[in-house]
N, C-alpha and C positions, 0 to 999 in steps of 0.2 A: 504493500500500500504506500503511496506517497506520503511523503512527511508532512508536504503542505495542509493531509486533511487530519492534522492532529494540532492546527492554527490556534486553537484555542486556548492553549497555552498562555493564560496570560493574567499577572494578579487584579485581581479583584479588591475594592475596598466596602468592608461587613460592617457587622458591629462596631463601633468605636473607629470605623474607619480601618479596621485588623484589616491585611493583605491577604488575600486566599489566593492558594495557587491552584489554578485550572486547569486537568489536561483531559483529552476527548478522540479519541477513534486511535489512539497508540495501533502502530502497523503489531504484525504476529510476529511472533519470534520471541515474547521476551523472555528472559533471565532474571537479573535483578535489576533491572531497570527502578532510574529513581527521577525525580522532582528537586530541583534546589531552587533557592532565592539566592539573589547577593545585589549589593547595595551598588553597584556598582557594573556597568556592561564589561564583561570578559573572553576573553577566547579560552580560558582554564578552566576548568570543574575543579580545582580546590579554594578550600577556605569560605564555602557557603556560609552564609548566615541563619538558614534555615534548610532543613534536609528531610526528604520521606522516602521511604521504599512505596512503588506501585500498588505491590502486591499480586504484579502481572493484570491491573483492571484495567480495560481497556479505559474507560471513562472515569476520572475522581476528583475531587475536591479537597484540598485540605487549608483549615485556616492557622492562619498563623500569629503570633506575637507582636506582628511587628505595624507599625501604622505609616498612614501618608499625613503628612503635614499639610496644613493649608496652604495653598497658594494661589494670589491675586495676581491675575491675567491682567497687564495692561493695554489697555485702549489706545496707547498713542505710543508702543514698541511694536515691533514688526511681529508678527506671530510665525512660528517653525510648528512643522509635524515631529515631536521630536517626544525624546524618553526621558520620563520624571525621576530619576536617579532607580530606582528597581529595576532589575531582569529578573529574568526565570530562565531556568534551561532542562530539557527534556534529556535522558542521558542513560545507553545503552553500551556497557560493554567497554566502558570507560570513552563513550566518540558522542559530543553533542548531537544527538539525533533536530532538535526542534528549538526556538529560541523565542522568545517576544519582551516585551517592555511592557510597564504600564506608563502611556505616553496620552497623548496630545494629539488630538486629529482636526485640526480648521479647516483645512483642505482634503477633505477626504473624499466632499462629489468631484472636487476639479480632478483629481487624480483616479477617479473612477470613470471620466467622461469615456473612456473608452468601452465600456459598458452600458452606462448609465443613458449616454445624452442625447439617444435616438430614442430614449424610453420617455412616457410620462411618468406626472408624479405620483401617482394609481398605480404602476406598474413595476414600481420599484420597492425594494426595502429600505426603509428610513427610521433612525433608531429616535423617539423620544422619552420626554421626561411629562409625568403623569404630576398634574397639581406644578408644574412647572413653575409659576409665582410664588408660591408658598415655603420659601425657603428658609433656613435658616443657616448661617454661614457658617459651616464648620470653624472649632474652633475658638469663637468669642466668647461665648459661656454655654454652659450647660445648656439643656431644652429645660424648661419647668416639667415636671409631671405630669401637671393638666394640658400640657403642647404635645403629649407625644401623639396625639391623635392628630395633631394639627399641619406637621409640618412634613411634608414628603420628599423633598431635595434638603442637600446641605451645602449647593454651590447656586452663584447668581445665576442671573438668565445670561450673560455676557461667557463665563467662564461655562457653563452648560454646552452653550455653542461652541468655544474653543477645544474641548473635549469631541466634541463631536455632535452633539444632541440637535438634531432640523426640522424638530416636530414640537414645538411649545404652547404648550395645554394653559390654559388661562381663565378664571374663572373670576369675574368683575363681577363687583358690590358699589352699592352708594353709599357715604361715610353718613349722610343723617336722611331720614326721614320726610324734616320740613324742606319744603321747596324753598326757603330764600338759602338754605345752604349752599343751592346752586351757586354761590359768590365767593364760597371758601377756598382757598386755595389750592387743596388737594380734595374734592370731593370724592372723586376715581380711585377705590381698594381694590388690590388682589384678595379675595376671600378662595375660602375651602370648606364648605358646608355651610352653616349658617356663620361663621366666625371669618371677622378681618383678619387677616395676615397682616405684616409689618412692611408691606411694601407699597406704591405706589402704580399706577397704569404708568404715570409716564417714566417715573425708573425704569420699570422692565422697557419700553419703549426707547428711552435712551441707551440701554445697554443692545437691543436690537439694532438701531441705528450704527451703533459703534460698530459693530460686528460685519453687518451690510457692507459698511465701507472699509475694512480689514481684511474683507477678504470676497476678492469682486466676481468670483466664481461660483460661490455657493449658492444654495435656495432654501429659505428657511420659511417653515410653515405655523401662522400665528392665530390661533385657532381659542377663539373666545365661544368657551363653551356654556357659561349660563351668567344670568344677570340678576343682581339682586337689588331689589330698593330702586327697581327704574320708573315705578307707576304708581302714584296717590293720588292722583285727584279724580273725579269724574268726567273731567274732559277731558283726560288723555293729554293736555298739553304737558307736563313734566315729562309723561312718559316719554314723549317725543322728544323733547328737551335735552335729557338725561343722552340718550342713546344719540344725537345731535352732537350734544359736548362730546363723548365716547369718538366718536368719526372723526373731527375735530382733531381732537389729541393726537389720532393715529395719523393723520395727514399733516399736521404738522410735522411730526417729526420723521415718519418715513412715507410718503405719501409719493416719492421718489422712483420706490420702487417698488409698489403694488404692484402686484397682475390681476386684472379682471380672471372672472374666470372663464376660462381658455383648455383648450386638448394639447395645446402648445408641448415642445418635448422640452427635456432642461434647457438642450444646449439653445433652442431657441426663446428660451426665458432668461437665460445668461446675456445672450446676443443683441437682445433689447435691453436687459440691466430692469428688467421685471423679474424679481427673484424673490419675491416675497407677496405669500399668498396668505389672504384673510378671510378665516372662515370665521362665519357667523351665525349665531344661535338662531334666530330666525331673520335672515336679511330682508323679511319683507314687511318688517316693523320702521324700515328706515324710510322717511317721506320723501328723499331727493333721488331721483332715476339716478343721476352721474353716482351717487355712493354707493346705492345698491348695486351696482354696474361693478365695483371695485370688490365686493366681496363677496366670496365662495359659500356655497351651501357648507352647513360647521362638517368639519370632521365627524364620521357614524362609528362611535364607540362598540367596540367592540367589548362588552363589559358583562362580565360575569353575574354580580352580586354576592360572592360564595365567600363564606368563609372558611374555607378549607383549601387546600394544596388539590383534592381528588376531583370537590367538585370545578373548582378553576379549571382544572384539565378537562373534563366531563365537557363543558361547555367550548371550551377552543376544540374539542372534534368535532364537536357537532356544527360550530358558524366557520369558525375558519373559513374553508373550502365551501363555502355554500356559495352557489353561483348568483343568489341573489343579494349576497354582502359585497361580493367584491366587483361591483359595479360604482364604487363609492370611493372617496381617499376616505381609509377606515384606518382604527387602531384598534391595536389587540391591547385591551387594559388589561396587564399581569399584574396584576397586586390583588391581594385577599382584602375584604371588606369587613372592616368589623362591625358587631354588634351594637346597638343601641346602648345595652347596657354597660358592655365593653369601653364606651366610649364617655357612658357617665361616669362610670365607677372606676376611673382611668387609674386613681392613685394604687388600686389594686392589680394592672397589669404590671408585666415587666415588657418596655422596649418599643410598645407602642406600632406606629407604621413602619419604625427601623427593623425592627427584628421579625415582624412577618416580610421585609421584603429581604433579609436574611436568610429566608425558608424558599421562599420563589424566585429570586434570581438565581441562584445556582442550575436550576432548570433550564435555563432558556438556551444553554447550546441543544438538550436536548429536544427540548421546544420548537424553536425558532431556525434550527440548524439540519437537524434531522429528519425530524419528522412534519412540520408545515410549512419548508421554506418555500415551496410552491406556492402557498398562499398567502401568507402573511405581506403587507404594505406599512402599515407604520405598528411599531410596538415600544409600548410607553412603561415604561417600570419609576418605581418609587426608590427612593435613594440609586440612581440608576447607576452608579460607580461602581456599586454593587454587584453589577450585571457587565459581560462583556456586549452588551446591547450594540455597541459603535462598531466592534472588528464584526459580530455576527453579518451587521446589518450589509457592509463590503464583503465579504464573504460569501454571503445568499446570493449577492447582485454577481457575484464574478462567475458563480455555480450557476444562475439561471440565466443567462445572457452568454452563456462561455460562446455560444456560435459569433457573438459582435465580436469578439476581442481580435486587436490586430496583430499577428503573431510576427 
């Protein structure tokens, strides 16, 4: 078997941010085949920092000790595809069989166009981040207790994209109530259930922008999936209002480079420098033709409800591949759902969204790699560092496209 289909090789960050090292479809033959970390990229197998035997499994997971530090992505430095001090090495017989990084991908559709840029954006695999606003920045303090239900990312929307992430999930609130709020200066919240997050529309909007112009090949998808606090009165004017101001914001600052929606393929949404598509929860709440013009039917979540690993999976056999899903730019949402009570009685769990998406990312090579990479289009995971979500997503596109590639 090729070495290239054991790609998967590559640390993950868990709980606490812990490194898991990933390997998946190991070729036949083994012996004592092992797994190491080290902090540094090498051409030697000695002096790892971290060491496992296989066990001869073809596919396994193991976490480890060691964490990724924070680190702020700047906006106004040149960005590289490059590796964040970890490797990993796959290793048979004492001879590196496999190798990867845990790195940095901004350019990963430019460097895919040889696959990708004949495709639409329906027709490819695109890795996102589920509650995408709802961050909280690794690192600065603890989460409260009563947040762990609250916050699904632990990197901005700016650094998400540097990573790799072209799928951001977005869910707007109105900060008050009364209509004269309308004059406050941030009335525009990122929410996640009924609760504000700690961010701003036009933050996440400036970190898009920033990114747009960083890196002028990409296409990144901005997909406001529900609205809260948009409608109090009986005439409907707030409501209109509201979702007014909303358009507004977005066209101020990246209004640039919208794309209507269009069958258009990347490399011809590159080529105009329309690279940025906005889906909306129902565009036909917006009163002006030119805006509804600008934005996409929202993203068709692909979304479980389960609270379980079994039933999660139950549910991706049966929509996945269903010919009437994938007529849509859809997401496969991998995160388990907690309960009601789960989510009142928080100070009695342990771990919150972090450690259920602990339990479901490990899955998604064999998810997302093996068994529905035929079908799958965007796939959204919570803490998604967690997940090799970004090399999968290149990966499926290189395996289901391999007739484009120019040899």
């Amino acid at each position: 078997m090729d070495t290239k289909d054991f790609w998967q090789l590559v640390p993950d960050v868990q709980t606490e941010r812990r490194l898991v090292m990933n390997w998946m479809n190991a070729p036949k033959g083994c012996t004592d085949d092992w797994v190491a970390l080290y902090a540094n990229h090498t051409d030697s197998i000695d002096n790892p920092v971290f060491k496992i035997n296989t066990n001869c499994l073809k596919s396994g997971h193991k976490r480890t000790s060691h964490q990724i530090l924070n680190i702020d992505f700047n906006a106004n430095e040149t960005l590289i595809n490059g590796c964040l001090k970890w490797h990993i090495i796959y290793v048979r017989n004492n001879t590196i069989l496999a190798q990867n990084c845990f790195k940095t991908q901004p350019f990963w559709m430019e460097n895919s166009l040889h696959s990708i840029g004949h495709k639409r954006l329906d027709e490819i695999a695109i890795p996102g981040a589920h509650d995408s606003g709802c961050y909280h920045k690794y690192g600065l303090n603890n989460i409260p207790t009563k947040s762990i239900y609250l916050y699904a990312q632990d990197e901005s929307i700016f650094d998400q994209l540097v990573y790799g992430i072209r799928y951001v999930d977005i869910r707007v609130g109105h900060q008050e109530d009364d209509y004269q709020s309308l004059t406050i200066e941030e009335p525009l919240q990122i929410i996640h259930g009924q609760w504000m997050c700690e961010h701003s529309v036009r933050r996440i909007l400036q970190d898009i922008k920033a990114f747009l112009m960083a890196a002028p090949k990409e296409v990144v998808i901005f997909d406001i999936h529900k609205h809260r606090n948009f409608m109090n009165d009986s005439t409907g004017q707030v409501f209109h209002d509201r979702h007014q101001q909303l358009m507004d914001l977005i066209k101020e600052f990246v209004g640039q480079w919208i794309a209507p929606e269009t069958n258009k393929t990347i490399n011809e949404m590159i080529e105009s420098d329309k690279r940025l598509v906005i889906g909306y929860e129902d565009k036909h709440v917006l009163t002006s033709d030119t805006d509804r013009g600008l934005v996409w039917h929202p993203v068709r979540h692909q979304w479980a409800n389960e609270n379980s690993v079994e039933g999660l999976e139950q549910y991706f056999r049966s929509h996945l591949c269903s010919a009437h899903e994938r007529q849509y730019l859809r997401s496969a949402m991998a995160q388990m759902t907690p309960t009601f009570e789960e989510i009142i009685f928080s100070f009695r769990s342990k771990g919150g969204l972090r450690q259920r998406a602990d339990t479901v990312n490990p899955l998604f090579p064999k998810w997302f790699y093996s068994q529905w990479w035929d079908c799958i289009n965007i796939v959204s995971a919570d803490y998604f560092l967690g997940s090799n979500i970004v090399d999968i997503a290149i990966k499926v596109n290189e395996k289901k496209f391999a007739s484009n590639l120019i040899r």
